[in-house]
C-alpha angles and dihedrals in degrees: 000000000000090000087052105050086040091064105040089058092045076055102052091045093053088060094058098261123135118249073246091059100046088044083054089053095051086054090056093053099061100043094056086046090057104035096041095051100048097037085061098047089050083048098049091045086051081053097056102043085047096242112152111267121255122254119238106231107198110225116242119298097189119112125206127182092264084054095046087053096050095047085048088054082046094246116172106240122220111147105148130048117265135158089247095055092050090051099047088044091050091045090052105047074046100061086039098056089040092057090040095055092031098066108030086051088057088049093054099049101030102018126210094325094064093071084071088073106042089029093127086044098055091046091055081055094054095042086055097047093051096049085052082055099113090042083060093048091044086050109035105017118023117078103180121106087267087074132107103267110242087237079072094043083050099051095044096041083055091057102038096046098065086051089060104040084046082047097054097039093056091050091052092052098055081041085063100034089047086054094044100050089048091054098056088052 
């Protein structure tokens, strides 16, 4: 994976690209990756249900000068609300709350030492949550009309809430179990 990414960035810059532009790139990637593939799997169960299929909107194509700045910052633009937007953002907060609860629940049961284990794992997390970085600052920290609207904030944070609650609840129960069983011993 490191060689990979290694040379894929010796690449880029080889071409003439910044290290920023080929990290953008990476982080591309992965969003077309995510939203196309799930956006045809919801489209193909609609199909088969025989629910109408959903219409693609195009997000806006106008520029204005505000717009122009931030692409020249290399600001990631949002602005309207869009499918592809709601799934990228729920698989964000996602990958954020899974990184969040993942490692400080190996730090509760196994300490610091724990991270020695899953050590790979928990740098992945953190690799994926950095890529997601511009979707946090569209959602939680920008205010300008590139942001995430806060119709998107509200729908993924629908989906990705239940997850965690259902996450936590079934830690605390083989917490219990775990206490109980070793009681009876």
């Amino acid at each position: 994976m490191v060689a990979a990414y290694s040379c894929s960035l010796a690449e880029s810059l080889q071409c003439g690209d910044s290290a920023v532009e080929w990290w953008n790139a990476q982080r591309m990637l992965l969003i077309r990756r995510i939203t196309s593939y799930l956006l045809a799997t919801i489209d193909t169960f609609r199909r088969i249900l025989g629910i109408s299929e959903s219409g693609f909107n195009l997000t806006v194509k106008v520029t204005d000068l505000q717009a122009l700045e931030r692409y020249k910052k290399g600001m990631m633009e949002f602005g309207s609300f869009s499918a592809m937007f709601v799934i990228l953002t729920t698989v964000a907060l996602l990958n954020l709350a899974c990184m969040v609860l993942g490692i400080s629940r190996l730090l509760l049961q196994e300490g610091p030492g724990g991270l020695e284990t899953l050590f790979l794992q928990a740098v992945l997390c953190v690799l994926i949550v950095a890529i997601n970085s511009p979707v946090y600052e569209a959602l939680f920290l920008r205010r300008d009309k590139g942001s995430l609207p806060a119709s998107v904030a509200r729908v993924s944070i629908c989906f990705v809430l239940p997850l965690c609650i259902l996450s936590i609840c079934k830690w605390y129960y083989v917490q219990y179990v775990q206490c109980y069983i070793s009681g009876r011993n």
